[in-house]
C-alpha positions in Angstrom: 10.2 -5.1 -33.3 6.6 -5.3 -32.1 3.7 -7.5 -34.1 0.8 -5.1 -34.2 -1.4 -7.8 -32.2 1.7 -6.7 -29.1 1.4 -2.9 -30.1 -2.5 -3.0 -29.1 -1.7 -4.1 -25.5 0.5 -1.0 -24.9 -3.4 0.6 -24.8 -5.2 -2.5 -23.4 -5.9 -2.7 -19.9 -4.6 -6.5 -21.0 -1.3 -4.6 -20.5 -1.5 -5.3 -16.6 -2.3 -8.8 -16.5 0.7 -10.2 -18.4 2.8 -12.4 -16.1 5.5 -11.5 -15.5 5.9 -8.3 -14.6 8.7 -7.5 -16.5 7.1 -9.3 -19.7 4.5 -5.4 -19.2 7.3 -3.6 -18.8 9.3 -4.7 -22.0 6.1 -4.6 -24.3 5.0 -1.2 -22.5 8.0 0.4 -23.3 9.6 -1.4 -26.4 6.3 -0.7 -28.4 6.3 3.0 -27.1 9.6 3.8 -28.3 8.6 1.9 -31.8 5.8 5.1 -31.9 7.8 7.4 -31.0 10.9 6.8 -33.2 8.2 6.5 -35.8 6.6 10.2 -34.9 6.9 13.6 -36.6 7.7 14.6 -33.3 11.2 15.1 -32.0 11.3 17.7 -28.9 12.9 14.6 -27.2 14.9 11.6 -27.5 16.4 8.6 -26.0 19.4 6.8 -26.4 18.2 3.3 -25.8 21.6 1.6 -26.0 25.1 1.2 -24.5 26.6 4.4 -26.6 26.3 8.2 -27.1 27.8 10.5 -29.6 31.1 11.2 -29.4 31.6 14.9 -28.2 35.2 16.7 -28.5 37.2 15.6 -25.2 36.1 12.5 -25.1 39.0 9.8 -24.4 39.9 8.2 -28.0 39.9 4.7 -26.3 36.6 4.9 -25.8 35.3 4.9 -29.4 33.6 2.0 -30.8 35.2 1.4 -34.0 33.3 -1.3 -35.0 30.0 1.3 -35.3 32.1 3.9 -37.0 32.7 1.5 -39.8 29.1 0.7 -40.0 27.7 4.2 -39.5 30.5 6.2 -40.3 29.3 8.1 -37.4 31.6 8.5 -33.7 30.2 6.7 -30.7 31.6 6.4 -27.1 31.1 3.4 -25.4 29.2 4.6 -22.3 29.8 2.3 -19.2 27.9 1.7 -16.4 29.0 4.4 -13.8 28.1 7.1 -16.3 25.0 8.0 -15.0 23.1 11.0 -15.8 20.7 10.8 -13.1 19.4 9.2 -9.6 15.6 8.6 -9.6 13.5 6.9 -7.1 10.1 5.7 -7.8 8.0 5.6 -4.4 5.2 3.4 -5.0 1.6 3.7 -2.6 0.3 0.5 -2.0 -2.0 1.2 0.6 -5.4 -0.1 0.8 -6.8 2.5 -0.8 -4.6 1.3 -4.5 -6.5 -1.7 -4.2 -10.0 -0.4 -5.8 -10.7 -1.5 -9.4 -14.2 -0.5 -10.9 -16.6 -3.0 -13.0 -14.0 -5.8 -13.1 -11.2 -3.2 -14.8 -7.3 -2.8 -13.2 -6.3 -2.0 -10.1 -4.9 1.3 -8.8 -2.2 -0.8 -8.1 -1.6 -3.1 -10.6 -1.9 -0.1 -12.9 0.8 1.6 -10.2 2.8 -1.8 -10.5 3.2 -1.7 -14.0 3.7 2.0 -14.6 6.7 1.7 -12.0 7.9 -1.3 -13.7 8.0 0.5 -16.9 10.1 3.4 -15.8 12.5 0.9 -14.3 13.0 -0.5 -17.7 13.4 3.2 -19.4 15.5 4.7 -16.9 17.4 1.6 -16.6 18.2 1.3 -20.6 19.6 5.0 -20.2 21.9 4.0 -17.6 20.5 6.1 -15.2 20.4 5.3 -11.6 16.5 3.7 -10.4 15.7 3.3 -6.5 12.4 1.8 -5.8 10.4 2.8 -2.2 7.2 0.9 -1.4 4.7 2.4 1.3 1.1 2.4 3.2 1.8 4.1 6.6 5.3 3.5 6.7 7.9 2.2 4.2 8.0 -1.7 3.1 10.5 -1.2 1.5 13.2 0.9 0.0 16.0 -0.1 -2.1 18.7 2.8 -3.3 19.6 4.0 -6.9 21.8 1.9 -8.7 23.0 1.7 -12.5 23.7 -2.0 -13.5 20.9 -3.3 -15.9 20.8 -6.4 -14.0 19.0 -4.8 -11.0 16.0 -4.1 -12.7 14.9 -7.7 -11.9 15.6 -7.0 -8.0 13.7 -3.9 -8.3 10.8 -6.1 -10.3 10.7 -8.8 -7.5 10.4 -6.1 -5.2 7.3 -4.9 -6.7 5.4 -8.6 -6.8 6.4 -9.1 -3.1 4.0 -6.6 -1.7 -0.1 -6.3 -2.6 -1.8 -3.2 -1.1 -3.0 -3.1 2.3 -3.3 -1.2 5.3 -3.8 2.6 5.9 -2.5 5.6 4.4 0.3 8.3 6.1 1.2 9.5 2.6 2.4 12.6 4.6 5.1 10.7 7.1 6.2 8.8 4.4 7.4 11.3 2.4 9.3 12.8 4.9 10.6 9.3 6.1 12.2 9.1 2.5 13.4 12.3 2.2 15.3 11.9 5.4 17.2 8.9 4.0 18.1 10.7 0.9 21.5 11.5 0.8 22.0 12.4 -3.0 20.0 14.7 -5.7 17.9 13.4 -7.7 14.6 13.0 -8.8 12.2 11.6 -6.8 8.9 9.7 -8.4 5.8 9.6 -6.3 2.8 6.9 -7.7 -0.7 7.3 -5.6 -3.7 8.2 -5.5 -2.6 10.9 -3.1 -5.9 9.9 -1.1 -4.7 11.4 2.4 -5.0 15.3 3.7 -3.4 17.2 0.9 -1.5 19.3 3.4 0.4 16.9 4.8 1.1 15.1 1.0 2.3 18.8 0.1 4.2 19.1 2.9 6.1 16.2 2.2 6.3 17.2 -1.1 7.8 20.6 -0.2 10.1 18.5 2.4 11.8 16.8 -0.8 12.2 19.9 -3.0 13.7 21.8 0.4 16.7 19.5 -0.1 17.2 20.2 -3.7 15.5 16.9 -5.1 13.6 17.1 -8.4 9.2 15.5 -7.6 7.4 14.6 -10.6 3.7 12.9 -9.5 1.6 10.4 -11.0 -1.7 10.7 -9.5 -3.5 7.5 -10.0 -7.7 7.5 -9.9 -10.2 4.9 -11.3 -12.7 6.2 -13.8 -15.6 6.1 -11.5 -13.7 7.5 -8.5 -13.4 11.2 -10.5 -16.8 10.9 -12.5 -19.1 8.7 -9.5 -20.3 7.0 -12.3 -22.5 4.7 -10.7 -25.9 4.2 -11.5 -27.5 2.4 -9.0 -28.2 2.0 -5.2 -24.3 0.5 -3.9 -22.6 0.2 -0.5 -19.4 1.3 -0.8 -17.0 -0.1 1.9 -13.5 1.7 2.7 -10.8 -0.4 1.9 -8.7 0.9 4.5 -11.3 1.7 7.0 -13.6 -1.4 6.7 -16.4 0.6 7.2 -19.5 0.9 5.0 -22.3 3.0 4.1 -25.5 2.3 1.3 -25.9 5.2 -1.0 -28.1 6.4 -3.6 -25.7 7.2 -6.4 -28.2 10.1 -8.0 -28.4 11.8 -4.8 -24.7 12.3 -3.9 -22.9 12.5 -7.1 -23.0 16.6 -7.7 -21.9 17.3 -4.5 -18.7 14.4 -4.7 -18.0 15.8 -8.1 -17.7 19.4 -6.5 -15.3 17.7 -3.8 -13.2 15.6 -6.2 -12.9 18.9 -8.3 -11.6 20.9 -5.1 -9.6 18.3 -4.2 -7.9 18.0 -7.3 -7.4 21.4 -8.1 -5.7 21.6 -4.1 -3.7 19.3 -5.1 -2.8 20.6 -8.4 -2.0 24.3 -6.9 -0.4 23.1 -4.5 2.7 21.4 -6.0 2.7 24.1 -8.9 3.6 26.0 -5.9 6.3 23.8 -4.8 7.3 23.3 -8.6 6.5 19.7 -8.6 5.0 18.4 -11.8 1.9 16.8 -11.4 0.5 14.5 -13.8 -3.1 13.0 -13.1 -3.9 9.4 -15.0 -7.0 7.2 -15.2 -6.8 3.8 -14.8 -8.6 3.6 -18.2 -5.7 5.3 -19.8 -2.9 4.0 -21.7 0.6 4.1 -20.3 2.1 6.5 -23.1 0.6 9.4 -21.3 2.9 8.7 -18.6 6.0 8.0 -20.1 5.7 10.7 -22.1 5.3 13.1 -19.4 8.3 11.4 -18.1 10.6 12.4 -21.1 9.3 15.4 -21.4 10.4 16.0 -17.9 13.7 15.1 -18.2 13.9 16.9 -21.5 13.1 20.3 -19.8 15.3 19.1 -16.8 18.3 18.8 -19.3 
């Protein structure tokens, strides 16, 4: 169990500096399921072990008698290649990820450790986790498998690559969904910072072949408030190009952008039924797990 001194990192933007990465990922998660086992609230819950209630049809063999005469309660030994579901987790690591605001995490380190996270989850429910890594084109993709000892391939895979390069969010999408060759669900990390018609057509390209999209939308603070409050040049990260501005004399008609943007964005996969969930940088990493569970409650 968790000190409480561990429990206030799960909030922390400290979170995302802990070497390694899976050292995030374990107090991420391990302290979030402490809460929620804790809560009042049970619309959801997860099995985080190697059993599951025994259910009428299940082989005999396959009960653990060793828990039934702790518990008195049935349990079958659930193995490996009993998985309830494929997920891959595409992660953006374009340029663009790279922007942290007044000294604060990443996009992409807050990307990094939300992915990791998942890995762990899913992982501990003997589901299936594939991992894709992007900018234009994809770094890397490795496929859905069960074993818990391939979350620490999946892990290295995510401290190999540091974000860089342009953004095709659009061609990517349908790069991955072309090599998909199961049903599953697919989990897209970004700041979606490309023409939404083409991230939506992507989007649509997945849910066409049957796959289930749930979205984390990654944004720093000051990119959906332009809280800035003095004269700054802001230089694109992908681009290289730079402009001075006055913050005071731009930051209505940005707000009025981000806002249409967002709410494209949001209509859009709505339309498409993909769930969309938008997170701050400055927020803690329940948010997202939660949506996760949630999701896979309602998927159930």
């Amino acid at each position: 169990m968790l000190r409480a001194s561990e429990k206030e990192l799960v909030s922390s933007t400290l979170i995302h500096r802990l070497q390694p990465l899976s050292l995030r990922a374990k107090v991420v998660v391990e302290g979030y399921m402490t809460g929620l086992h804790r809560s009042p609230y049970h619309g959801f819950s997860v099995e985080f072990a190697e059993h599951r209630m025994y259910q009428p049809g299940d082989p005999l063999k396959h009960i653990d008698w060793k828990v039934l005469g702790r518990t008195d309660r049935h349990y079958i030994k659930q193995y490996q290649e009993e998985t309830n579901l494929r997920a891959t987790i595409l992660l953006d690591l374009s340029g663009s990820m790279g922007f942290a605001s007044g000294g604060e995490v990443s996009k992409a380190e807050y990307g990094r450790t939300l992915a990791a996270s998942l890995i762990y989850l899913l992982l501990n429910q003997r589901d299936a986790v594939g991992l894709g890594l992007f900018d234009t084109e994809l770094r890397e993709l490795l496929t859905p498998r069960s074993a818990l000892t391939w979350r620490n391939e999946l892990w290295a895979a995510l401290e190999r690559h540091e974000p860089s390069g342009e953004t095709k969010l659009g061609d990517v999408l349908h790069a991955v969904a072309e090599r998909l060759n199961r049903r599953g669900l697919v989990i897209l990390i970004s700041d979606l910072l490309d023409n939404p018609s083409d991230i939506l057509e992507g989007l649509h390209h997945f849910r066409h072949q049957g796959q289930d999209v749930l979205v984390f939308q990654i944004l720093d603070p000051r990119e959906l408030d332009f809280g800035f409050t003095r004269e700054s040049r802001f230089e694109g990260l992908e681009t290289g190009t730079s402009i001075a501005v006055n913050p005071w004399q731009v930051k209505e008609a940005y707000r009025e952008q981000m806002d249409e943007y967002l709410e494209t964005i949001k209509t859009g996969c709505a339309h498409h039924q993909v769930r969309h969930h938008l997170l701050s940088t400055d927020h803690p990493l329940e948010d997202a797990l939660t949506t996760l569970l949630l999701h896979l409650d309602q998927r159930a």
